[in-house]
C-alpha positions as CSV (number, residue, x, y, z in Angstrom):
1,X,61.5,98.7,113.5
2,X,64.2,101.4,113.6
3,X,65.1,100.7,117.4
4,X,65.4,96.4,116.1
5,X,67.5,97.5,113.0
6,X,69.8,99.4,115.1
7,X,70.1,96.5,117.9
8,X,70.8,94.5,115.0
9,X,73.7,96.1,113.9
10,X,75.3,96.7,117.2
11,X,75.7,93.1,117.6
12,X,77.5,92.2,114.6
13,X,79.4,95.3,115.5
14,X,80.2,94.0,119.3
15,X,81.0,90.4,117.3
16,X,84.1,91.7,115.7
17,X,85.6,94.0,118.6
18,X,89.1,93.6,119.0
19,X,89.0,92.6,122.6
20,X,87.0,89.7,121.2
21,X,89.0,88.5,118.3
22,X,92.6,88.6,120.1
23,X,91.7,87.1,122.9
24,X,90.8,84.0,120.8
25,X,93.6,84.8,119.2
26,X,96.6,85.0,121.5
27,X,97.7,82.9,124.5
28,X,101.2,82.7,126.3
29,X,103.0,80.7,129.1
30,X,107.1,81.1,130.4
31,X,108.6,80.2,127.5
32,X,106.1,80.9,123.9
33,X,103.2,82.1,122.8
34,X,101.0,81.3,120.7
35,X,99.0,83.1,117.9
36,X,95.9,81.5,115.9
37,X,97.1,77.9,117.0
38,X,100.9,78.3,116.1
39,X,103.3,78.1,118.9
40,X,106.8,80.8,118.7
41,X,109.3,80.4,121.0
42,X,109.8,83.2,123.4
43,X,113.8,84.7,123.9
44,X,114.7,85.2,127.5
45,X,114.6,89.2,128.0
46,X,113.9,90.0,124.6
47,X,110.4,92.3,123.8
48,X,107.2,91.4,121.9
49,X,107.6,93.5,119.3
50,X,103.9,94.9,118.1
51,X,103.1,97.5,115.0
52,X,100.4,97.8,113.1
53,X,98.2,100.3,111.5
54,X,94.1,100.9,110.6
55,X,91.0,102.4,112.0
56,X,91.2,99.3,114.6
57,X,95.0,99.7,115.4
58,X,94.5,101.1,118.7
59,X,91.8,98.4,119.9
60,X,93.8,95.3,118.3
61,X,97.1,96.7,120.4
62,X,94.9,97.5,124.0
63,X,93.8,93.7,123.4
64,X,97.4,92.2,122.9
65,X,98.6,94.3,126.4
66,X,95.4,92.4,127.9
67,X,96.2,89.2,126.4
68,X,100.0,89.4,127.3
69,X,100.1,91.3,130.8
70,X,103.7,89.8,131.6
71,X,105.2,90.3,128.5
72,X,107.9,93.0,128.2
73,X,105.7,94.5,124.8
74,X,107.3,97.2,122.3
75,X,106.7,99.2,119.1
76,X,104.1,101.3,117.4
77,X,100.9,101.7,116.3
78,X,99.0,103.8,113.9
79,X,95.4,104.8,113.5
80,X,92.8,107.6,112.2
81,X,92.3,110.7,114.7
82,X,89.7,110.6,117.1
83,X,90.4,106.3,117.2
84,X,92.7,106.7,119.9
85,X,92.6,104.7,123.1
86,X,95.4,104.3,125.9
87,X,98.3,102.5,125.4
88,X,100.6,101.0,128.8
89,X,103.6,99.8,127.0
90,X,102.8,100.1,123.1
91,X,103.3,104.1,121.5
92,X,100.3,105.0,119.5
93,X,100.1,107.8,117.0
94,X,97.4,109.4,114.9
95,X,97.2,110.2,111.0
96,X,95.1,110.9,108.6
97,X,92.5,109.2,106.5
98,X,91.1,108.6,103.9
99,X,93.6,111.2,102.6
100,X,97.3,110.3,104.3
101,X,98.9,113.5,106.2
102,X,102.3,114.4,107.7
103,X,101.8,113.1,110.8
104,X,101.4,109.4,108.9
105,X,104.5,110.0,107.1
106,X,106.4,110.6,110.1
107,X,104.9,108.1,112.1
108,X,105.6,105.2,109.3
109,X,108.7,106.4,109.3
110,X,109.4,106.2,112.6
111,X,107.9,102.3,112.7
112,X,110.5,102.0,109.8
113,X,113.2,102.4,111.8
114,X,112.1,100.5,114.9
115,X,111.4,97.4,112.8
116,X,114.7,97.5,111.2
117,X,116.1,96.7,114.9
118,X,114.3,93.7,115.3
119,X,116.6,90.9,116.0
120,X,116.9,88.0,113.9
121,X,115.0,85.6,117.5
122,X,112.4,88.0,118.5
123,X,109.0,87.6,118.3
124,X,106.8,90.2,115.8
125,X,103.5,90.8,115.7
126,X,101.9,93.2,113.2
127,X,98.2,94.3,113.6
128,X,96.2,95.2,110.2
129,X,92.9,96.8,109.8
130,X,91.0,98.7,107.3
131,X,92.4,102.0,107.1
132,X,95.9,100.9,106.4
133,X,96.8,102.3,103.2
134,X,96.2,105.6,104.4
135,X,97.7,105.7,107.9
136,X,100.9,103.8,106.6
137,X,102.0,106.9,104.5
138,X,104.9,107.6,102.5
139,X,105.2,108.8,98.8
140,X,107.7,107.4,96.2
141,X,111.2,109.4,95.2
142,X,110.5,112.3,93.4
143,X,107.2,112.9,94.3
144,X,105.5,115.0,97.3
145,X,103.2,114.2,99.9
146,X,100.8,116.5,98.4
147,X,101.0,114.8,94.8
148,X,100.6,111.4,96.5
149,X,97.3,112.9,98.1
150,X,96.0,114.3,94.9
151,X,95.8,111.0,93.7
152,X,94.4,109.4,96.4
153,X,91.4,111.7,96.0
154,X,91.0,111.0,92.8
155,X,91.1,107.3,93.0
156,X,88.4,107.5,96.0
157,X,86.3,109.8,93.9
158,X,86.6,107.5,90.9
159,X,84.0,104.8,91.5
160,X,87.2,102.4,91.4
161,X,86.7,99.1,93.7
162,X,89.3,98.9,96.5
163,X,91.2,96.1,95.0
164,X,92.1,98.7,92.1
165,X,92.7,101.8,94.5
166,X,95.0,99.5,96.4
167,X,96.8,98.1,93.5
168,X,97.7,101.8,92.5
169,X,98.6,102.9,96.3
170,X,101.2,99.9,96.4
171,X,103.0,100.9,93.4
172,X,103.3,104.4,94.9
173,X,104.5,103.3,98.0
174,X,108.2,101.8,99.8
175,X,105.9,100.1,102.5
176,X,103.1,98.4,101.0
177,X,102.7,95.2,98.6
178,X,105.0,93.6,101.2
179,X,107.8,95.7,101.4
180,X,106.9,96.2,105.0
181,X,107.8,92.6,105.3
182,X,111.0,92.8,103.9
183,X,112.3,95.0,106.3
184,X,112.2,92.6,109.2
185,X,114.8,90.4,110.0
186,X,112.6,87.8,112.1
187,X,111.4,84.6,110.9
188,X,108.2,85.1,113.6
189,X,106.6,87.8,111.7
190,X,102.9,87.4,112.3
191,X,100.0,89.5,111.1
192,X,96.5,89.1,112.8
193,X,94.4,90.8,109.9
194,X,90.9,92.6,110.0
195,X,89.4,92.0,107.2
196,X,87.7,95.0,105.7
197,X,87.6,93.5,101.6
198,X,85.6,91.7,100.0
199,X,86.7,88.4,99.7
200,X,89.2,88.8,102.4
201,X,92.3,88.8,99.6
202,X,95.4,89.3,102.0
203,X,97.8,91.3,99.5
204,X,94.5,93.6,99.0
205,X,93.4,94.8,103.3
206,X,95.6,97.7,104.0
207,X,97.6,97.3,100.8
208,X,99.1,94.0,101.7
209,X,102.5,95.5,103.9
210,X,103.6,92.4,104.7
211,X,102.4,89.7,102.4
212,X,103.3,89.0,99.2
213,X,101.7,91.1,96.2
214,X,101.0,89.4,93.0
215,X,99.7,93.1,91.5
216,X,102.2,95.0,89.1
217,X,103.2,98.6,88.0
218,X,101.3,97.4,84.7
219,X,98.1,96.8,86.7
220,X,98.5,100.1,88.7
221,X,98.8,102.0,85.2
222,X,95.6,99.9,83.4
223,X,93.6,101.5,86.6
224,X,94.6,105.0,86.4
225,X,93.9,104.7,82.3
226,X,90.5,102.6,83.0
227,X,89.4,105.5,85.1
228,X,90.6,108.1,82.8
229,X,92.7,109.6,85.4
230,X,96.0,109.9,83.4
231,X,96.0,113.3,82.5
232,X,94.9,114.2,86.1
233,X,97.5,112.5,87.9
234,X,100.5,115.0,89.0
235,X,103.3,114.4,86.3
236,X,105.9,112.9,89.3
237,X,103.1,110.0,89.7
238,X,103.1,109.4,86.0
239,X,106.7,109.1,85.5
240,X,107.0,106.6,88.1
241,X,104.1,104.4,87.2
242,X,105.9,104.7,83.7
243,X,109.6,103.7,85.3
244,X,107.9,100.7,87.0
245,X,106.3,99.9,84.3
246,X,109.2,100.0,81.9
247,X,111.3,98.1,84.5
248,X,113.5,101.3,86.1
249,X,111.9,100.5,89.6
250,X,112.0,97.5,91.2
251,X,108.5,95.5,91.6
252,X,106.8,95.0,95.2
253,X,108.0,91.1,96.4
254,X,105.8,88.3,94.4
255,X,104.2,85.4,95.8
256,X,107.1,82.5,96.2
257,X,109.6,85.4,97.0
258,X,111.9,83.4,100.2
259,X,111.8,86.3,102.6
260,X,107.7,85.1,103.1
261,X,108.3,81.7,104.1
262,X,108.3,82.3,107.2
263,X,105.9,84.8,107.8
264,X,102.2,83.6,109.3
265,X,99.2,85.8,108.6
266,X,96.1,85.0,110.3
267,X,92.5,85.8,109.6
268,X,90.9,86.8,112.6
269,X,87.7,88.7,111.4
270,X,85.4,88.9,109.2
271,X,82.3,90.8,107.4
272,X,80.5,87.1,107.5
273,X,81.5,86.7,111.5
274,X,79.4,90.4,112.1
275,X,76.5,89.1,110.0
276,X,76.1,85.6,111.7
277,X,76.5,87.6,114.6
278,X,73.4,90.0,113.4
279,X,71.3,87.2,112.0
280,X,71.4,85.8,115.6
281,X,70.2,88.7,117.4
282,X,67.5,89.2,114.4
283,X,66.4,85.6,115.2
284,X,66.1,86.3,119.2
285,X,64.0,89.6,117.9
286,X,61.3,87.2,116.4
287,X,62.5,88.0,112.7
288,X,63.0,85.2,109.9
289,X,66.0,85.9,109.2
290,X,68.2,85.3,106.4
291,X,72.1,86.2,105.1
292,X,72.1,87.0,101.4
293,X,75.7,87.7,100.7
294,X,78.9,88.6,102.7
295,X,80.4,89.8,99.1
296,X,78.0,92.8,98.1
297,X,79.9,95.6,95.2
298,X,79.2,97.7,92.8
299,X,77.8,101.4,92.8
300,X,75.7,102.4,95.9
301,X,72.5,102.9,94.2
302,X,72.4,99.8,91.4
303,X,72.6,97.6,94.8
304,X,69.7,99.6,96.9
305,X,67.5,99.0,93.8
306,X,68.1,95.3,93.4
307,X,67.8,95.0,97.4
308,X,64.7,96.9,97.6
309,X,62.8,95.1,94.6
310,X,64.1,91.4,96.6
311,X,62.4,93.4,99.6
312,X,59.5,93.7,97.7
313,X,59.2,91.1,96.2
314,X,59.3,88.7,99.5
315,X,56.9,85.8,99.5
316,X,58.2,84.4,102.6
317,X,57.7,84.2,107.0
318,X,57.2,87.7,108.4
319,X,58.6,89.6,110.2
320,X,61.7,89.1,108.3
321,X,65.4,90.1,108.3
322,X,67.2,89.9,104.9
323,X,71.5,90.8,105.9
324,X,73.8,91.8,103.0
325,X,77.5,92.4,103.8
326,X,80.6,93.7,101.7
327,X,81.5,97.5,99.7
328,X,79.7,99.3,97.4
329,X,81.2,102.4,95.3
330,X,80.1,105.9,94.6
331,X,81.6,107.7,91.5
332,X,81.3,111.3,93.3
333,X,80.6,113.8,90.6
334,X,78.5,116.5,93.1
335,X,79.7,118.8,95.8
336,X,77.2,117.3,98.7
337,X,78.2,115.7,101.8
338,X,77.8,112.0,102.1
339,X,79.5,108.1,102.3
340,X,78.5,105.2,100.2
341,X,76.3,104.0,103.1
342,X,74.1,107.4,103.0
343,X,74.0,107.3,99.0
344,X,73.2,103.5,99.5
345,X,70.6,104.1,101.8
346,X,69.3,107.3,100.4
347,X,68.6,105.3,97.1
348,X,66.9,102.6,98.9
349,X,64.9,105.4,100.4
350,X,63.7,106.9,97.1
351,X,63.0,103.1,95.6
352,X,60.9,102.3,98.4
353,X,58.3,104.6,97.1
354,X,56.5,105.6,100.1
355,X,55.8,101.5,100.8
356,X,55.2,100.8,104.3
357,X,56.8,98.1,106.3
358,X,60.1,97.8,104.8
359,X,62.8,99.5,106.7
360,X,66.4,99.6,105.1
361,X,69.6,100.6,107.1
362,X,72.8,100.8,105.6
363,X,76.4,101.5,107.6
364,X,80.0,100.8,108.1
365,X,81.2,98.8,110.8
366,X,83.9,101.3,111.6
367,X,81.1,103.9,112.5
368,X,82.4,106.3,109.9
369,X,81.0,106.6,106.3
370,X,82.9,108.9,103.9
371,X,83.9,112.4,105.5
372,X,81.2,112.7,108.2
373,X,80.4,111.4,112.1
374,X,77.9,108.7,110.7
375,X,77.9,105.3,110.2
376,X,75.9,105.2,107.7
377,X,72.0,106.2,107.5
378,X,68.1,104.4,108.2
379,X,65.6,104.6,105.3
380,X,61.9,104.1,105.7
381,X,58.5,105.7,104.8
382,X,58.5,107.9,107.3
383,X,61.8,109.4,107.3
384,X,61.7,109.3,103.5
385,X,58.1,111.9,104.0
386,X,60.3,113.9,106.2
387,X,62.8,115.1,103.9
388,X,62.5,116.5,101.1
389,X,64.0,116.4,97.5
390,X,65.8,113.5,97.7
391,X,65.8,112.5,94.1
392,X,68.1,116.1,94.2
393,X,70.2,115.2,97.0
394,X,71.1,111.6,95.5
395,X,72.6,113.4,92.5
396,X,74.7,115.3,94.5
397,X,75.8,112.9,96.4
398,X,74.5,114.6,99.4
399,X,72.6,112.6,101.7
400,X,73.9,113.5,105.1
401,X,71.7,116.8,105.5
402,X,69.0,115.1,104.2
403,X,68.8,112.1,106.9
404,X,69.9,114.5,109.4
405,X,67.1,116.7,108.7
406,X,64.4,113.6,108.3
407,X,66.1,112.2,111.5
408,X,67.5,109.1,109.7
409,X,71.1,109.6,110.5
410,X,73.1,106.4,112.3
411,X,75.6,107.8,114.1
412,X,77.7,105.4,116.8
413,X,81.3,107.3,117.4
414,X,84.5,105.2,116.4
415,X,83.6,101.7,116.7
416,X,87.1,100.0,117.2
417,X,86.8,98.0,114.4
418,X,86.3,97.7,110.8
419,X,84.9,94.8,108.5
420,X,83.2,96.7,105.8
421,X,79.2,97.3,105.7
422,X,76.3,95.9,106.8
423,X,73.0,96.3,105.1
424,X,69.6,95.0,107.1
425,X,66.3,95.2,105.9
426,X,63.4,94.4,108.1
427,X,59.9,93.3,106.4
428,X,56.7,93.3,108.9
């Protein structure tokens, strides 16, 4: 069932490939192009102009050189290290993530300044995956890369949802919540997005850089104090939250705001496009297959209970395939090594209870899961019998070197993409 469960999840990996999605996405003659059905005028001799940022960056820009071989194609890309493909036309550089780095600083900076030389007829496109908020890095007057990367560990260690880490990093930012946007003096501004959120909210993937952001500096401060991070948070982030929220710093751009009327932001995928994708290849594998939510959160382990007790609980056709897609959280309180998909999957592991016949993998789509080279991690009865103390290794959130002792370790390399996770559970 392991080998299935793995085929499974390649497909609705290979479903949301770049090379895919833009080439749906993009066409172009002599004289325009068109992007996701809308038709922009092309200037004679003037450049495509293409940024963008994420864990997909590099594979969204490879696919628009594809898609537009004869265009004269400029600007700059950024994505995580070791996500790096070859660029003909477009300059790519690397940062860091989940925690931003110098190397994002300089490069956002750099895209900065390119995108304030756009000319008022040229032709933008701006590529956004998951992965964003980190690789588009910059920290706020008065405060120091390093304090801006204290509190983005603490808001990923928090067990906060990624709409409120988000809503915190655009208040701390001169680049996201929009601002991006505003820096562009183009009225064909157009954004193909990766969706790796739940509920694909716009202002929320990548921290929204060019879309409007209905979030506030009041909403930024009611997470850090619902997470009790206040005293935590370096006293430069403090006192800005507390300007902005007082009034002394200007808000990111709200909905309504004219300088977005004529941007175009377009959808192109999606968490549910991978599942349909994976429920199609379950079906051609003989399983009865079924999708039970594309909009899975919460903590890691209240999910793998609920899944596994539906697992066992199934009255219905065997084999079967039961999909889940979306986030789940971890609030990290021990020093192990892990992601959310590990803890997820670890849980499920533990809550199977040595019950045969059920076999539960959990991963990212971006093949990474929290600081390690896995995508996430394969429980079963077996696997479970091979390791040992895993009740121990859940509570320190340290599941990696127990799957990679028991063997149960999914590890695929840098997909080129990135809508969330996918949870499959086979039943024979």
């Amino acid at each position: 069932m392991n080998t299935d469960a793995i085929s499974i999840f390649n497909s609705a990996v290979s479903a949301v490939q770049p090379a895919t999605l833009i080439q749906k996405s993009i066409q172009h003659d002599a004289d325009s192009i068109t992007i996701c059905g809308k038709l922009f005028p092309r200037s004679a001799g003037r450049p495509i102009w293409v940024f963008g940022a994420g864990k997909a960056a590099a594979a969204m820009a490879q696919a628009v050189e594809t898609a537009l071989p004869d265009c004269q194609l400029q600007g700059l890309v950024i994505t995580k290290y070791g996500h790096e493909l070859p660029l003909q036309h477009i300059r790519l550089a690397t940062a860091g993530h989940p925690i931003p780095d110098e190397n994002g600083v300089a490069a956002t900076l750099q895209m900065t300044e390119m995108i304030t030389g756009v000319q008022a007829d040229d032709i933008v496109i701006f590529l956004l995956s998951g992965g964003t908020s980190a690789l588009l890095a910059d920290h706020p007057p008065g405060a120091t890369l390093q304090e801006v990367q204290t509190v983005f560990d603490l808001l990923l260690k928090s067990g906060a949802d990624i709409h409120e880490i988000n809503t915190v990093r655009k208040h701390l930012s001169g680049v996201k919540g929009g601002q991006l946007a505003l820096l562009t003096n183009t009225p064909a501004l157009c954004t193909i997005v990766l969706s790796d959120v739940v509920g694909d909210d716009l202002h929320v993937i990548g921290s929204g850089p060019t879309v409007p952001d209905p979030s506030t500096f009041a909403d930024a401060m009611a997470v850090v104090e619902k997470y009790r991070l206040t005293d935590l948070l370096p006293l430069s982030i403090y006192l800005h939250l507390e300007r902005g929220c007082a009034g002394g710093i200007a808000e990111t751009p709200k909905p309504g705001h004219p300088r977005f009327a004529h941007t175009n932001t377009f959808l192109a995928g999606t968490n549910r496009i991978a599942l349909e994708a994976a429920a199609n290849t379950a079906r051609q594998l003989g399983y009865d297959t079924h999708i039970l939510t594309s909009t899975l959160t919460g903590d890691a382990i209240t999910i793998a209970h609920s899944l596994v007790e539906q697992a066992k609980a199934w009255t219905g056709k065997r084999p079967a395939c039961l999909l889940a897609g979306g986030e789940s959280t971890v609030t990290v309180k021990g020093k192990g090594m892990g992601g959310r998909n590990q803890q997820l999957a670890l849980a499920a592991g533990i809550a199977l209870n040595g019950q045969e016949g059920i076999t539960f993998l959990s991963a990212g789509t971006d093949g990474t899961d929290g600081p390690t080279d896995a995508a996430g991690a394969i429980a079963d009865a077996a696997i479970m019998q091979i390791g040992k103390n895993a009740q121990e290794h859940l509570e320190q959130q340290d599941a990696y070197p127990f799957f990679k002792k028991a063997g149960g370790l999914l590890i695929t390399g840098p997909t080129q993409t990135n809508v969330m996770d996918i949870i499959i559970i086979l039943l024979v």
